[in-house]
N, C-alpha and C positions, 0 to 999 in steps of 0.2 A: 482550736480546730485546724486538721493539715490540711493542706492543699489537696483537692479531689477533682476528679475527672467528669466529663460529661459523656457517656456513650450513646450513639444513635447509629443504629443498621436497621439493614429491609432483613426481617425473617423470613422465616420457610411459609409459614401462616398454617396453624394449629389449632381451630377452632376448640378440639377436643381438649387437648392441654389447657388451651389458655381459660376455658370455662370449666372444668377440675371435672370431667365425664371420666379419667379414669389418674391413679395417684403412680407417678415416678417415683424411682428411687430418691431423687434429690429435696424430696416435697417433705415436710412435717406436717402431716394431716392433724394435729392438733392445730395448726393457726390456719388452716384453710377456712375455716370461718373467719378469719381477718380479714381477706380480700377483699378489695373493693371494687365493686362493677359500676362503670360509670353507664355504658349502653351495652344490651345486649337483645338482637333483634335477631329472628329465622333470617337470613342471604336468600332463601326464597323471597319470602316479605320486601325486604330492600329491593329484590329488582324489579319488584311489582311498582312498588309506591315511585322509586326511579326510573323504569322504562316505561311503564303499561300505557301512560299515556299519547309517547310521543311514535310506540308502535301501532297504536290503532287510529292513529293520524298519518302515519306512512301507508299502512293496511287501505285506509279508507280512499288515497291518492290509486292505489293500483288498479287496472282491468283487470289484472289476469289473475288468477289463483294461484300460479308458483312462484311470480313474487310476493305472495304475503307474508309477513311472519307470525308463525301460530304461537312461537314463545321465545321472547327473546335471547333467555340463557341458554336453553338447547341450542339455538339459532349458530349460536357462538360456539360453545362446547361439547354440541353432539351429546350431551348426558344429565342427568339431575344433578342437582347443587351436592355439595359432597363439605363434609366439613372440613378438609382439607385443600389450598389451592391447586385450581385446577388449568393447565399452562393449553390454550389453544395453539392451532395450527400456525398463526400468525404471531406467537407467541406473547398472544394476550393474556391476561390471569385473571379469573372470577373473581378474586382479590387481592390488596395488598396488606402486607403486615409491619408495622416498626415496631422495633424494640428502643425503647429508652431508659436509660441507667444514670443515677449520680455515684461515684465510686464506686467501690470495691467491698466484696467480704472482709477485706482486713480493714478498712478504715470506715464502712458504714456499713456492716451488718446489722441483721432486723434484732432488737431489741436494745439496742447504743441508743445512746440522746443524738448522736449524730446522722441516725435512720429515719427518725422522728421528722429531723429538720427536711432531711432527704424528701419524706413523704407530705409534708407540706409543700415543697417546690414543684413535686411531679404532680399531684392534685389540681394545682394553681394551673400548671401547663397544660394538663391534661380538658380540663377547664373552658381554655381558651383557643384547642385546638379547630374546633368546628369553623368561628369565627375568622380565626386567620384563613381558613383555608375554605373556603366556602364551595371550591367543586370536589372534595373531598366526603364524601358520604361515607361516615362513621356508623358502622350498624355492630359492630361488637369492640369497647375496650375495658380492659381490666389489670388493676395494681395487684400484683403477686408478694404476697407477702407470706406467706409458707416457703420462702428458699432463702438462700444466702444471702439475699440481698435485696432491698425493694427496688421492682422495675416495671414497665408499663409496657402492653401489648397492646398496638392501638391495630385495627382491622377493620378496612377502609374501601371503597369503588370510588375511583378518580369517576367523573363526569364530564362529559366536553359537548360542546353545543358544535352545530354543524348547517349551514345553508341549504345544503344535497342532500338527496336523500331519507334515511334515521335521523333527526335532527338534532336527538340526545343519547348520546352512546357512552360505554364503557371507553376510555381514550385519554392514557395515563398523560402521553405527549399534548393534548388538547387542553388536557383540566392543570398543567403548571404551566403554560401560556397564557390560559385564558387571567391565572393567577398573578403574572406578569415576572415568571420567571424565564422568561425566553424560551428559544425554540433548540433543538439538537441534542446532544447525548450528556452535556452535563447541565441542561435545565434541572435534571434532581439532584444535582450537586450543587448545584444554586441553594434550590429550593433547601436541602436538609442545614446548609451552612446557615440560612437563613433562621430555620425551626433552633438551633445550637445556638444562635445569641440570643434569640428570644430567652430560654430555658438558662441563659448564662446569664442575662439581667435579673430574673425572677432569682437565684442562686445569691445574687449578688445583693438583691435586698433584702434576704433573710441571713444574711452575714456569713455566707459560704463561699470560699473562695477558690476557685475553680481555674486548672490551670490551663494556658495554650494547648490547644489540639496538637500533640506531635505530628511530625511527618512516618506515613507507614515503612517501618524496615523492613518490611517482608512479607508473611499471609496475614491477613487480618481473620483472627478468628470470632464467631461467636460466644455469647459468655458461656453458651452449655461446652463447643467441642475447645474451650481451653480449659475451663474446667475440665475435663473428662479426660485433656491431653494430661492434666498435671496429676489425676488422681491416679491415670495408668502409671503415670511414672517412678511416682513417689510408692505403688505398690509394689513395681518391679526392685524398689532399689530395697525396700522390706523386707522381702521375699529373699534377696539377696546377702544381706545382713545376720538371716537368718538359718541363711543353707550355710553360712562360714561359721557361726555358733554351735550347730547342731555335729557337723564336722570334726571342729576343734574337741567337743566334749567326747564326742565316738575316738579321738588319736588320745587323749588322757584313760579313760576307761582301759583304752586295749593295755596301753602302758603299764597301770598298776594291774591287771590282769597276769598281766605276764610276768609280773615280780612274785606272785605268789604263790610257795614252792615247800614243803615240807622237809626240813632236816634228818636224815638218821643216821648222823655220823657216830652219834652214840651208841648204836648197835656194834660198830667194831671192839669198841673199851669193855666190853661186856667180858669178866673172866670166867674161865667152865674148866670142867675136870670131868677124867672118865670112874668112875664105880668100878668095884670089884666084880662085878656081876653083869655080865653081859655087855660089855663096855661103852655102856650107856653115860651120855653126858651129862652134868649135873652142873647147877648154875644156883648163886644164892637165889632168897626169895626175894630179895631186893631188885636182884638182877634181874628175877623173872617177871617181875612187876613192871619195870622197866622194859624189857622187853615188849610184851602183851598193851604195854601202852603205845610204844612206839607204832606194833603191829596192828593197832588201831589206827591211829594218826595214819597211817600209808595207805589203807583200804579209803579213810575218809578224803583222803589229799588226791588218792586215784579218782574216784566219784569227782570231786570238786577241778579236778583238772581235765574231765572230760566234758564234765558242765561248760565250764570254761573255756575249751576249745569250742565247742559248738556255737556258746555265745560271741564269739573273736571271728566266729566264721557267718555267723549270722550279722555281727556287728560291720563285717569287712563287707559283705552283701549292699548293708544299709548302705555304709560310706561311698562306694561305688557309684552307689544308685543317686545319691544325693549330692555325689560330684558331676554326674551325667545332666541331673535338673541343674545345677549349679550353672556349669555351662550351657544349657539350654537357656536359660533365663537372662545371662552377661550375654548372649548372642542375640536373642530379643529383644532386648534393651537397648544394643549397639545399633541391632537392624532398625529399631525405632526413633532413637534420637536421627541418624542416619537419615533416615524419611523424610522427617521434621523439617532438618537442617536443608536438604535436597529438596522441600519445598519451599523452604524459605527464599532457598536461593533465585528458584525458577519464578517467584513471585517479584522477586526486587529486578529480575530481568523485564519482565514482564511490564510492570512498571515504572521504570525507566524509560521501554520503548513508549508506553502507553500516552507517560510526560512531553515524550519529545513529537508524537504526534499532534499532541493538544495545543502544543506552542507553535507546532506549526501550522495547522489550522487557523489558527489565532492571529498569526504572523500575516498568513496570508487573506484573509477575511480582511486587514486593517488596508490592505496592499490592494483589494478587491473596492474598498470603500473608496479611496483615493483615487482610484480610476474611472470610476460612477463619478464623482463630483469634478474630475478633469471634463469626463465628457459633457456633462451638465453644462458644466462653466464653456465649455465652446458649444454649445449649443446644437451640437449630436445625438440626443434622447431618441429622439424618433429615428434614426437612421440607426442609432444600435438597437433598440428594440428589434427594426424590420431585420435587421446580420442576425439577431437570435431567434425570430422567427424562423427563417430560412436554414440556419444551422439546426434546429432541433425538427423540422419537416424531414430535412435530409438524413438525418443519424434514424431515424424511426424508420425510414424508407430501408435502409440500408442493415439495419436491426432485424426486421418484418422478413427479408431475402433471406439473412443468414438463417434466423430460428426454422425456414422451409416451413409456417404456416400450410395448410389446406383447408379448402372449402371439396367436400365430397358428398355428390349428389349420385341417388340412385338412379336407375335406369328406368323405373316404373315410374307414371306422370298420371298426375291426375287434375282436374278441372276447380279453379281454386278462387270463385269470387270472378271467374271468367278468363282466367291465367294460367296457362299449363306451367305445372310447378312438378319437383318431384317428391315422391311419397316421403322420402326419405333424407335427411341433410345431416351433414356433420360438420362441423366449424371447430378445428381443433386450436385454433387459438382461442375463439371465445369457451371452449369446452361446454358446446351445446348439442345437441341433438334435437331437431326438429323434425316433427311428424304431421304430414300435410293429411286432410281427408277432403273429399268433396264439400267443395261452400261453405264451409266452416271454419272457425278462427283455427290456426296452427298451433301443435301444442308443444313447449321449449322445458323440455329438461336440460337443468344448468346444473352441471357439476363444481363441486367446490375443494374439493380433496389434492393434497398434492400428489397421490399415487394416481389417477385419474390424467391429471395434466403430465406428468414426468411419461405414462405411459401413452398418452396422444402423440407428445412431442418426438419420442421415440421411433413410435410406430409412422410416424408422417415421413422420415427420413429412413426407416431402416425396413419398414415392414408397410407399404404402400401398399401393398396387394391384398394383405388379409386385410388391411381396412374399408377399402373398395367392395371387394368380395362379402362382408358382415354388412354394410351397407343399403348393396343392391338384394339381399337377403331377406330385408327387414330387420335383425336379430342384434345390430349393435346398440342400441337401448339395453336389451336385457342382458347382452354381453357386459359393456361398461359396470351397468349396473352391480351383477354378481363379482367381477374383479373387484369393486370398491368394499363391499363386503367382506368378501375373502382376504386380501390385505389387510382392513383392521382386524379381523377376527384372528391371522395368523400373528399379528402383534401383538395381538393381546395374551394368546395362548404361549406367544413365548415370552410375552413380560414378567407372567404368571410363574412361568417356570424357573424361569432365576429368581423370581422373589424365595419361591421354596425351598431354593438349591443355597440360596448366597449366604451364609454364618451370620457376615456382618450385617445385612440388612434383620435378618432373624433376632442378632444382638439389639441391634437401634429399636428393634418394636419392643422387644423384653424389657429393656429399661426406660420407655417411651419417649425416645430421643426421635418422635416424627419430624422435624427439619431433615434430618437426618436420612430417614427414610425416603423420603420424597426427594431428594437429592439423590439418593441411588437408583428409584424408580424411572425419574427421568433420564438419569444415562444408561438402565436397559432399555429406556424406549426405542432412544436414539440407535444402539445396538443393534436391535430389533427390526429398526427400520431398514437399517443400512441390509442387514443379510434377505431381508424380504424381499426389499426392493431387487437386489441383485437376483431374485431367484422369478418372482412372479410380473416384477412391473418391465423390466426392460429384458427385456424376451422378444 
């Protein structure tokens, strides 16, 4: 058995695929009854059974009715569960996905003895993922065994406990802390190196031997888009192999075309005589046989050499045409490896910087430890403490100034518990809007949107008057209001429209490469955002 690999990445998260709702090109729907579902549970259900309790424990802590939450995944995503991940404002995800692979289609495809062993290690793992990782709530995984290769889709809601507030939330950073893989931006690089030796023990006692992780040279792709990079390529060069065939046979054709040519040299040798009579020529009957065959042969050679030309002119057409794709194709092909290569490049820059940030981080974190325990050791805790109390009162102070915060109260006052208040309040840092009535509690609408807050902050520095003015009005409740509306709705209509317009995203749904798709989705969001923003929020 050779040496084999251990693959682990975060997917796109494809409910639909990975539970076979509808068949890809890459699938043999004859073994998709092979597959094996370890869990598979509604993502509705999962947030029920995971939140419901500890929001009607927040719910039941509140007075007021606009802090309660009526559902927690709206709460979060503004929309119904979708079997697709779905990326919040805070750039939280309704969930997450790994994929896990041992080898390769060339050294453990599905039907090898060596798949076999493959799918006894990933079972084993897959097994024992809940246990390792216990704030990881597993509500759909499945072994795909209808493709190249056996590999595991596990889909998952991190869970993280909390003092404040939600006490149990969605909270990817929370639930591999609370796991004990530390806190910062490669606690999931902890965590997954962590999942890869497990997976490379288990490997190792079913006598699979599994080599070091290389270091990345460049993009790392998924198994669908390198797959899919190798299948375009090796088409193109197909394609190419076969315009120089079809070519070459059209330059042989014309060749012997053009050799084939009727003799009638023998009509000159023909001897004749004139008659006594009328001085008409007279030729043997041999001769004249001769003749009349020849005069056949020339009528058939003219016919066959007009055929001919037209075929030479039709065939010169083709060749044309097929040196045009020709070159069309060695240009696509160039433009693509090109790409490739230009991404590979930007990717090893990329990470390079990415490294030398992490060591220095790292560097200075051990440099930060060291000076915490100087200070200990002379006996300065409390007097650094009160230096970072004081420096972080002041930067806040100083923070508060710049950003130009407002508090704006209407001119209309009304009687409030015994308190002349105004009818009207807007607080555009906390992005609230308070509405005072006689004797009665005040009632706070809190905005949460980032089009909302960019457009407060905005208007508090550059547009003071029309917020005053919508204020003392009454009208900026249903003003804000209708702008947060109209912003998502005009994202949405122009997300829409490039989904309809853009090939490739139309290609990725045709062949059901949703990773894919949902990766293009999210950079028209981003798009989308940027030209809206510019048009309706900072105005």
């Amino acid at each position: 058995m050779c040496q084999k690999t251990i693959s682990m990445c975060q997917g796109k998260g494809s409910l639909s695929h990975n539970n076979r709702a509808f068949a890809a090109k890459n699938i043999d729907s004859s073994r998709t009854a092979d597959n094996i579902t370890f869990v598979h549970q509604n993502l509705r259900d999962a947030y029920d059974i995971l939140f419901s309790d500890a929001v009607e424990r927040y719910n039941a802590r509140q007075k007021r009715n606009d802090r309660r939450i009526p559902d927690y995944f709206h709460h979060l995503f503004s929309r119904e569960p979708s079997a697709c991940v779905i990326t919040g404002t805070n750039k939280q995800k309704s969930f997450y996905e790994d994929l896990v692979q041992i080898g390769t289609k060339d050294d453990t495809g599905v039907g090898t003895p060596d798949s076999e062993i493959a799918v006894a290690c990933l079972r084993e793992y897959m097994e024992g993922f809940s246990e390792r990782n216990p704030n990881f709530y597993v509500f759909n995984a499945v072994m795909h065994l209808d493709e190249a290769t056996p590999h595991l889709h596990i889909d998952y809601i991190p869970v993280g406990h909390f003092d404040r507030g939600l006490d149990t939330r969605n909270a990817m950073a929370k639930a591999l802390e609370e796991m004990g893989h530390g806190k910062g931006a490669n606690a999931i690089n902890r965590w997954r190196l962590a999942e890869w030796e497990v997976l490379h023990q288990i490997c190792k006692a079913h006598g699979v031997e599994i080599a070091e992780p290389k270091k990345s040279r460049g993009y790392s792709y998924t198994t669908e888009e390198y797959g899919e990079h190798q299948d375009r390529i090796r088409q193109l060069e197909e394609e190419k192999a076969q315009i120089i065939t079809e070519k070459e046979e059209i330059n042989a054709a014309l060749e012997k075309a053009a050799k084939k040519h009727v003799k009638l040299k023998e009509i000159d040798s023909v001897v004749t005589g004139k008659t006594v009579f009328g001085g008409k020529i007279t030729v043997s009957k041999e001769d004249w046989e001769n003749v009349t065959a020849l005069a056949k042969k020339e009528v058939i050679s003219q016919k066959q050499t007009k055929k001919l030309c037209r075929e030479r002119d039709e065939a010169i057409q083709e060749r044309n045409a097929l040196k045009a794709r020709l070159d069309a194709v060695s240009s696509e092909l160039a433009d693509y490896k090109k790409k490739e290569e230009d991404r590979r490049h930007f990717s090893r820059d990329k990470l390079k910087a990415e490294s030398k940030r992490i060591s220095r981080e790292e560097e200075l974190s051990r440099e930060l430890k060291k000076v915490k325990a100087f200070i200990s050791a002379c006996g300065l805790s409390s007097d650094y403490q009160q230096f970072r109390y004081n420096s972080t009162i002041k930067k806040a102070r100083i923070w508060n100034e710049e950003k130009n915060f407002m508090i704006i109260r209407s001119k209309d006052k009304v009687q409030v518990i015994g308190k002349n208040k105004s009818v009207w309040v807007l607080d555009t840092n906390a992005l609230t809007v308070t509405h005072n009535t006689v004797d009665t509690e005040p009632t706070v609408t809190a905005f949460r949107s980032e089009q909302i807050k960019y457009h407060l902050h905005y208007s508090a520095e550059y547009r003071k008057d029309r917020l005053r003015k919508l204020v003392n009005n009454g009208e900026i409740l249903s003003y804000l209001t209708e702008l947060d509306k109209a912003v998502e709705n005009a994202m949405e209509r122009q997300v829409e429209k490039w989904k309809a317009d853009d090939k490739e995203y139309q290609q990725s749904l045709a062949v059901g490469d949703l990773c894919k798709a949902q990766g293009l989705e999210n950079m028209f969001r981003l798009c989308a955002r940027e030209a809206v923003y510019a048009d309706m929020v900072y105005i």
